[in-house]
C-alpha positions as CSV (number, residue, x, y, z in Angstrom):
1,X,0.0,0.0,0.0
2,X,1.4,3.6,-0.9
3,X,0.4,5.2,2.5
4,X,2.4,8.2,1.3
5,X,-0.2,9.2,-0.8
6,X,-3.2,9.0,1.3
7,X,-4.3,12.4,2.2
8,X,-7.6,14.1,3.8
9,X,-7.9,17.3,6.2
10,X,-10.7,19.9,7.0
11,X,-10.4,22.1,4.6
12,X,-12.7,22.9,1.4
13,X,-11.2,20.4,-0.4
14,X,-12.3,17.5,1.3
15,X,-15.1,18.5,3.8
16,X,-17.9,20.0,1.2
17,X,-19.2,22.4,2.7
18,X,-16.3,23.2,5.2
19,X,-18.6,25.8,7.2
20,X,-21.6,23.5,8.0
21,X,-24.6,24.2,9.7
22,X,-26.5,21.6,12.3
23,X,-28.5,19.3,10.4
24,X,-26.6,19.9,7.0
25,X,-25.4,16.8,4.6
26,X,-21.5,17.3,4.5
27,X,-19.7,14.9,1.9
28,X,-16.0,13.9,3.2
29,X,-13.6,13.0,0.8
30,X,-10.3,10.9,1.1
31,X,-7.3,10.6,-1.6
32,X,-5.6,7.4,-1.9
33,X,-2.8,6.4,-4.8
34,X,-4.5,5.1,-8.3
35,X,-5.6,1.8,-7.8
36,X,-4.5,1.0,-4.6
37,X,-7.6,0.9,-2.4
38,X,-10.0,-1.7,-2.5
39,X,-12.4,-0.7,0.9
40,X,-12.4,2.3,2.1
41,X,-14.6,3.5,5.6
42,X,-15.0,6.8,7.1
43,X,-15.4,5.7,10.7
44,X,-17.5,8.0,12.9
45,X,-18.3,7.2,16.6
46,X,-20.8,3.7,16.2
47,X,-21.3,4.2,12.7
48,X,-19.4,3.1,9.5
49,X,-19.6,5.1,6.3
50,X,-18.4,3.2,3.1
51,X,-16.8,5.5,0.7
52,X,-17.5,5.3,-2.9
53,X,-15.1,6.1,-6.0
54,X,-15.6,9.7,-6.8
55,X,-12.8,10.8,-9.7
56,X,-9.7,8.8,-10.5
57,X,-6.8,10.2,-12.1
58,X,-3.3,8.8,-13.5
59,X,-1.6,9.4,-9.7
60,X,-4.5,9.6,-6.9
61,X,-8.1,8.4,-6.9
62,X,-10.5,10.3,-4.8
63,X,-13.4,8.2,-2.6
64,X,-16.1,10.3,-0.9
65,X,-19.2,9.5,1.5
66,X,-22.3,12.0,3.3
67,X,-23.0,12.2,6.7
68,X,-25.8,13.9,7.9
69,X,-25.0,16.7,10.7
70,X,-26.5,17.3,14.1
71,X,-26.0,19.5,16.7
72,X,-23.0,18.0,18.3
73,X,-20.0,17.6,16.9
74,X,-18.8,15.5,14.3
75,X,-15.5,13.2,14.9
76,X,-13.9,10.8,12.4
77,X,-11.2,8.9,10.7
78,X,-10.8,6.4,7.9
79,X,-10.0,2.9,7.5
80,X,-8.2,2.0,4.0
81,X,-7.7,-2.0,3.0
82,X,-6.0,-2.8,0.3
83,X,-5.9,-6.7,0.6
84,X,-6.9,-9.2,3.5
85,X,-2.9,-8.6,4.8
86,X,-2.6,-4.7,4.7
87,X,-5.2,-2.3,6.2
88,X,-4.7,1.2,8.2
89,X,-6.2,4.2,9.4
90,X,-5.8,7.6,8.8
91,X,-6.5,10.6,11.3
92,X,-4.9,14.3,11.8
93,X,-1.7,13.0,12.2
94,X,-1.7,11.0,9.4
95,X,-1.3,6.7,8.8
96,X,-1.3,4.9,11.7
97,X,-2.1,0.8,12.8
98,X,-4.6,1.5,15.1
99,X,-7.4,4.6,15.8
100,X,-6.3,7.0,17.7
101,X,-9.7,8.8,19.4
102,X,-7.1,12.0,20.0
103,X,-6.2,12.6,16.6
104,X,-10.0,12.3,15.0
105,X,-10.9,14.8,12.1
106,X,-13.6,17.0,13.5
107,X,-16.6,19.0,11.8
108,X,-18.2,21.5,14.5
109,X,-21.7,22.4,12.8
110,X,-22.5,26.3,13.0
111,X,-18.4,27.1,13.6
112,X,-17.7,29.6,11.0
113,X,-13.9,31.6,10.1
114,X,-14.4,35.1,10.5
115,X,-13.6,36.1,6.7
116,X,-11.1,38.7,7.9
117,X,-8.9,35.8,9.0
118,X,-8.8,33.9,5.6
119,X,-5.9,34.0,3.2
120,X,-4.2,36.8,5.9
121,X,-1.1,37.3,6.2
122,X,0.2,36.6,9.7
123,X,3.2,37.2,11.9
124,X,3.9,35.3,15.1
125,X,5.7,37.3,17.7
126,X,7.0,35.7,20.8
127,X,7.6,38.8,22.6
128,X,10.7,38.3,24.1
129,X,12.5,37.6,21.7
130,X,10.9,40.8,19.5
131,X,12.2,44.0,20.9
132,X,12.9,45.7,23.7
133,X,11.6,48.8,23.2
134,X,11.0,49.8,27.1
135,X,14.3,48.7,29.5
136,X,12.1,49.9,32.8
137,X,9.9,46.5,32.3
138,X,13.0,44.1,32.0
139,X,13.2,41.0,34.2
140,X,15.9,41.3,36.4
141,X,18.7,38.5,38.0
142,X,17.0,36.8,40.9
143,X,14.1,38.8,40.4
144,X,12.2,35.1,41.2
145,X,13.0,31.8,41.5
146,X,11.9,29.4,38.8
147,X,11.2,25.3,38.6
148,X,15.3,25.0,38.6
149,X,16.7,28.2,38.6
150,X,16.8,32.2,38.9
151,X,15.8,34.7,36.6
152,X,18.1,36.3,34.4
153,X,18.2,39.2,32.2
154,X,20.2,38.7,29.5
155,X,21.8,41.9,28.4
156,X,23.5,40.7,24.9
157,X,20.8,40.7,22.3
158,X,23.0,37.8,20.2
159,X,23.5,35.8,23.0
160,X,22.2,32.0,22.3
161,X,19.5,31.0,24.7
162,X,20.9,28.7,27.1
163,X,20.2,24.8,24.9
164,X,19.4,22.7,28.6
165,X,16.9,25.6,30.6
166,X,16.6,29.0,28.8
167,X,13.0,29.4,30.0
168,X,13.8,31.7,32.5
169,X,16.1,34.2,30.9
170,X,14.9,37.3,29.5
171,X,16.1,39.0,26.7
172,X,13.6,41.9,27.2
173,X,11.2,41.8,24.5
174,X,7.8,43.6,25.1
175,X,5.0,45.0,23.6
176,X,6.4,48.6,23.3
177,X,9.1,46.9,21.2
178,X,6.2,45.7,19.0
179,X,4.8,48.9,18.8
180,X,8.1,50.8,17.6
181,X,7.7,48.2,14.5
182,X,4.2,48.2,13.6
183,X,5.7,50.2,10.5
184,X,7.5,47.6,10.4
185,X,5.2,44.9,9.9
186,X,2.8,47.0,7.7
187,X,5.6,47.3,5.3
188,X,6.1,43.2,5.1
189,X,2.2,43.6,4.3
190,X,0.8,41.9,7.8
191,X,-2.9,42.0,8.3
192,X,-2.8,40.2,11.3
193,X,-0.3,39.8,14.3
194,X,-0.7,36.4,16.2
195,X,1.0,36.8,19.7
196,X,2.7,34.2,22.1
197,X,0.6,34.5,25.4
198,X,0.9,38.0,27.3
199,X,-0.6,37.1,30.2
200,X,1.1,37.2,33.7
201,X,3.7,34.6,33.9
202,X,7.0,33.1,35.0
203,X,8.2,31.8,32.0
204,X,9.5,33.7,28.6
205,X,7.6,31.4,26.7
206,X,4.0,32.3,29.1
207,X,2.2,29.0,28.6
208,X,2.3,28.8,32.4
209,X,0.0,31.7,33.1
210,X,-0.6,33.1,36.0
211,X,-3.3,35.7,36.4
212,X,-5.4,35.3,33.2
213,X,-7.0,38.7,33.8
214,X,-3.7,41.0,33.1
215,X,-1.1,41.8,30.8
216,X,2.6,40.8,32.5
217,X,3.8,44.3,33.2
218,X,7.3,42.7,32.3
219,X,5.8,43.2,28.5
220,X,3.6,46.1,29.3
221,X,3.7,49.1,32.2
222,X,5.4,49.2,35.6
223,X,4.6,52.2,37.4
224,X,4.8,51.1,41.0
225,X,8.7,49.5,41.2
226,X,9.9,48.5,44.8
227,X,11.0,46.0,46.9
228,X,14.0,43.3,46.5
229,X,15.4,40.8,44.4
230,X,16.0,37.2,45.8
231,X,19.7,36.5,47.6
232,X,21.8,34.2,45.1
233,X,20.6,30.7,46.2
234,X,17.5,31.3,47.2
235,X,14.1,29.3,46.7
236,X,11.6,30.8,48.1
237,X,9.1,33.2,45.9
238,X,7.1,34.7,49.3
239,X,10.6,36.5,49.8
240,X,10.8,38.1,46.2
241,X,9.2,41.3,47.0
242,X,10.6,43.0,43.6
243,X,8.9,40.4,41.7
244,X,5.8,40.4,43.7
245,X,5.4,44.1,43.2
246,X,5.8,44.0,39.7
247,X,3.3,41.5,38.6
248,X,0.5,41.4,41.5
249,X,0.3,45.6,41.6
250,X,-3.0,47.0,40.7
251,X,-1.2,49.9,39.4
252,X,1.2,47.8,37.3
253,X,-1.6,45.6,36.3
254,X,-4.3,48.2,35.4
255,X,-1.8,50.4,32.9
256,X,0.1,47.1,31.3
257,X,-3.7,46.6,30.4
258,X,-4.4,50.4,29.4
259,X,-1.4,49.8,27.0
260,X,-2.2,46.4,25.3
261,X,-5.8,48.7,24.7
262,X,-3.6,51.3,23.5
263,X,-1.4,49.2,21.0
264,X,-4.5,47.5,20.0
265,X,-6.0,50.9,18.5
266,X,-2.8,51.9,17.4
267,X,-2.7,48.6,15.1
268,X,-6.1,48.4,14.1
269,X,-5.3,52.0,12.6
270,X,-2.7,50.4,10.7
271,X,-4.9,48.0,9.1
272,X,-3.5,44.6,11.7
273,X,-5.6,42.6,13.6
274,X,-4.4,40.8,16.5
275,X,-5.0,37.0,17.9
276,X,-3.8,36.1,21.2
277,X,-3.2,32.0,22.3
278,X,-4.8,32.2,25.5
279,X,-3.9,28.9,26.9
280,X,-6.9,28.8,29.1
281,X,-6.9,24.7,29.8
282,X,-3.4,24.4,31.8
283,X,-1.5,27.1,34.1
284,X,1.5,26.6,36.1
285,X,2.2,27.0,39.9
286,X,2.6,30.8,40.0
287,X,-1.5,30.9,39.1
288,X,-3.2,32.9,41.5
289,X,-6.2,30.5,41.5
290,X,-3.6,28.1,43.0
291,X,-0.9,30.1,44.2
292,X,1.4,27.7,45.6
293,X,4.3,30.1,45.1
294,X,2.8,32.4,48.1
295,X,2.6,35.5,45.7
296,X,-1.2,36.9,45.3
297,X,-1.5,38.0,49.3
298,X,-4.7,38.6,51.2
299,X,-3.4,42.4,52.0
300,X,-3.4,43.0,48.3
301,X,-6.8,41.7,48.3
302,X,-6.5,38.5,46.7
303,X,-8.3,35.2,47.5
304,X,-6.5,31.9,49.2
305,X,-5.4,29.6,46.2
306,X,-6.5,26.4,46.2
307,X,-3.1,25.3,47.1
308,X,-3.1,26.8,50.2
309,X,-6.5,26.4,51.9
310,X,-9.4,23.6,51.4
311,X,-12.3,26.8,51.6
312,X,-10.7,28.6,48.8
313,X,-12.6,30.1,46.4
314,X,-10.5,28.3,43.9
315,X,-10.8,25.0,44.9
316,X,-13.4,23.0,42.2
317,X,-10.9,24.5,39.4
318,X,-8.2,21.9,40.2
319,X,-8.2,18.1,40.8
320,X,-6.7,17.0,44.4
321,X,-5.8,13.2,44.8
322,X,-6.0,13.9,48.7
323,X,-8.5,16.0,50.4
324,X,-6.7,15.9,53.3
325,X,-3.9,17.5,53.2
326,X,-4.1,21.0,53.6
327,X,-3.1,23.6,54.2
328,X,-0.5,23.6,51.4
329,X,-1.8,20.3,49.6
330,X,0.4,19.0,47.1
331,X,-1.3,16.7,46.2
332,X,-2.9,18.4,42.7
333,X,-2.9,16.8,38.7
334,X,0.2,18.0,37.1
335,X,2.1,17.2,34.1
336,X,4.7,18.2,32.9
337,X,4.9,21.3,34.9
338,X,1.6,22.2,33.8
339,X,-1.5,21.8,35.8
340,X,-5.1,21.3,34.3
341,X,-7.8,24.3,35.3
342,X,-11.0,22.3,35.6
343,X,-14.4,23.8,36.9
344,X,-12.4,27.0,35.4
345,X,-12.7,26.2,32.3
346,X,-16.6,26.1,32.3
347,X,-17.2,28.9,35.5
348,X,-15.0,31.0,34.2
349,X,-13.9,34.3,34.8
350,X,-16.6,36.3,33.5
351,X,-15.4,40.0,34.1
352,X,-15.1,42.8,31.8
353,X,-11.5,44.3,32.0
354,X,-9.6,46.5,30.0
355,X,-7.7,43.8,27.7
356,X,-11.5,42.0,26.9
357,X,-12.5,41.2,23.3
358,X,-14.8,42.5,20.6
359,X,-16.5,39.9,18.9
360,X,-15.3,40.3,15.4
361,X,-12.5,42.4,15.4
362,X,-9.7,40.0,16.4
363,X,-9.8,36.6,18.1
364,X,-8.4,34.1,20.2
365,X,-5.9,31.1,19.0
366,X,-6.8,28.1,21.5
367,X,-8.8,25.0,20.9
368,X,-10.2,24.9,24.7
369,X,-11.7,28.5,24.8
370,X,-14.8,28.0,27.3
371,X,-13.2,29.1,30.2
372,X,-12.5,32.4,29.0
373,X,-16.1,33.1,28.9
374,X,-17.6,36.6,27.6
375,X,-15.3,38.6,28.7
376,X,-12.1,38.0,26.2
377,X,-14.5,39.0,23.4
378,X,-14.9,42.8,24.1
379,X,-12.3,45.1,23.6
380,X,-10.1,44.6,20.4
C-alpha cells in the first residue's frame, strides 16, 4: 500500500461544505494512490460510512461519502484495506495501525472563520525575543525563583538562549518593542499579528500563566517599582518582593492593560488585527487561583489559592488526589509542569476588563476556549 499518498484534512477540499450548519449533509472525501484501495470506511463514533469512488486520475483516486450533521459535533477517521494482509487508518496526524480517538478529524456544525482571518497574512511574535523597546519592564537576575533556577536578564541581544533551561532568561522583548515596528510589519504587508501569550507569567515562553485577567507588566507598564530581588541561592518566591510588586500591583496591572488597549488601537489604525493563544486549559504554579508560590496576598486583596486552603474560592478548578492535606496540599494533577484548570474552564472568569474582546475584530488562538467566557471577546 502507498500510504504516502493518502491524504484528507478539514479544509474545502475534502469537507464539502467546510462551514456546515447543524442538520446539513457534508460529503468527506479521502485521496488514496491510483488503484490502490479496494475498501475504504470513514469511521465515525458507532457508525461506518463506506466510501465510494468519486474521480480517479493517472496518480490519486479520490473516494467520498455523506454524513448527515447534528448538533453535536462530528468526529472521524478512515479505515483503507488494500488486501486481507494490509489495512490502516488515517487521522490528523496521518497513517497509523490502530485509531487513535485524539487525533479524529472533526466538523463542529455552526463554527464559522471570521472572513477577515482567511488567506491573511500573519506574523507570530514571541515577545521576548521581538524588541525591547521599554528597559524599565526588564526582568531582572534573581528577580524570582523558577522550577530550577533564577531569573536572568540577558543583556547581549545575540547571546544564544541557554540549549538545557533558557525558559527563565529574558532578553527583554515587550509589547512597546512591537509597537516601535508596527511600521514595520505594515511594510512586510501583515494583516494580522498572532501573539505568544501576554498574560502574567513566569516563564518567557507564558504558557504557564498566571493571572489570566492582566497583561505581565514585564511586557507592558510598571509604574509602581519597589521592593527586593531574591539573595543568590534562594528558593523561596514569598521572599521576592521586587517580583511580587511588579506583577500582583494593581497599578502595574491596570496600565500594562491600558497599553495592550492602546497598542490594540494603534494597530487596528494600521490595518492589523491581533489574535492572542490564550492557553486557558493548563496554568502553572505561579496561578493565582492556586498560588502555591505564596505570591497573590490577602493584603493585596487577593483570595486563598487552592493550594493553600481547602475553603478557597478556587478550589473546584483543580483536581486533588487527597482532600486531606491541607493547608498547602500538594497533592494536585500535574504534568509536565503544567497543571489542568477544571471547573475553570466552564465557571470561568466572566469579568469585563480593560484587555476584553470584541467579537469580530480579532480573536483568540486556542482550541479549549470555554473558560474564558464573555469577557475575552470585548475590547479589540
Amino acid at each position: 500500500m502507498n500510504t504516502e499518498a493518502i491524504y484528507s484534512d478539514e479544509t474545502g477540499q475534502y469537507v464539502i461544505p467546510m462551514e456546515a450548519n447543524p442538520g446539513d449533509r457534508v460529503t468527506i472525501r479521502l485521496r488514496v494512490a491510483h488503484g490502490h484501495a479496494r475498501e475504504i470506511y470513514l469511521l465515525a463514533q458507532d457508525t461506518h460510512y463506506l466510501m465510494r469512488p468519486a474521480q480517479a486520475g493517472e496518480r490519486f483516486d479520490y473516494y467520498e461519502t455523506q454524513v448527515q450533521l447534528g448538533d453535536q459535533s462530528f468526529s472521524y477517521c478512515f479505515s483503507i484495506r488494500e488486501n486481507e494482509q494490509e489495512q490502516c487508518y488515517f487521522d490528523k496526524y496521518g497513517v497509523s495501525q490502530e485509531i487513535r480517538p485524539e487525533y479524529a478529524f472533526r466538523i463542529l456544525p455552526g463554527f464559522a472563520t471570521p472572513d477577515w482571518a482567511k488567506g491573511a497574512i500573519m506574523y507570530q511574535i514571541l515577545v521576548d525575543r521581538f524588541a525591547n523597546g521599554d528597559p524599565t519592564n526588564d526582568v531582572l537576575d534573581n528577580e524570582y525563583h523558577y522550577i530550577k533556577t533564577m531569573s536572568r536578564q540577558i543583556r547581549d541581544w545575540n547571546q544564544l538562549p541557554n540549549a538545557d533551561f533558557g525558559v527563565a532568561e529574558f532578553y527583554g522583548g515587550d509589547l512597546e518593542g512591537v509597537r516601535q515596528k508596527l511600521y514595520y510589519l505594515k511594510s512586510l504587508g501583515v494583516e494580522v499579528i498572532y501573539f505568544n501569550p501576554l498574560f502574567v507569567s513566569p516563564s518567557n515562553h507564558k504558557y504557564d500563566i498566571a493571572d489570566y485577567d492582566h497583561i505581565d507588566p514585564h511586557y507592558g507598564k510598571i509604574v509602581l517599582d519597589q521592593g527586593q530581588t531574591l539573595p543568590e541561592g534562594a528558593r523561596d518566591n514569598a521572599g521576592a518582593s521586587r517580583f511580587i510588586n511588579r506583577v500582583t500591583a494593581k497599578e502595574n496591572l491596570e496600565a500594562s492593560n491600558q497599553f495592550f488597549a492602546d497598542f490594540i488601537a494603534e494597530a487596528h489604525a494600521r490595518g492589523i488585527r491581533v489574535i492572542l493563544d490564550g492557553v486557558f486549559n493548563h496554568c502553572g504554579s505561579f496561578n493565582k487561583w492556586l498560588n502555591r508560590e505564596k505570591i497573590y496576598r490577602p493584603d493585596k486583596g487577593y483570595a486563598s489559592g487552592a493550594y493553600e486552603a481547602a475553603d478557597s474560592p478556587y478550589h473546584d478548578y483543580f483536581h486533588f488526589y487527597d482532600e486531606n492535606q491541607w493547608p498547602d496540599n500538594g497533592t494536585y494533577e500535574a504534568g509536565g509542569g503544567m497543571i489542568p484548570c477544571r471547573n475553570s474552564i466552564t465557571r470561568a472568569r466572566r469579568i469585563s476588563t480593560a484587555i476584553s474582546w470584541r467579537s469580530g475584530k480579532n480573536g483568540f488562538l486556542r482550541l479549549i476556549m470555554r473558560m474564558a467566557g464573555v469577557w475575552m471577546w470585548r475590547q479589540t
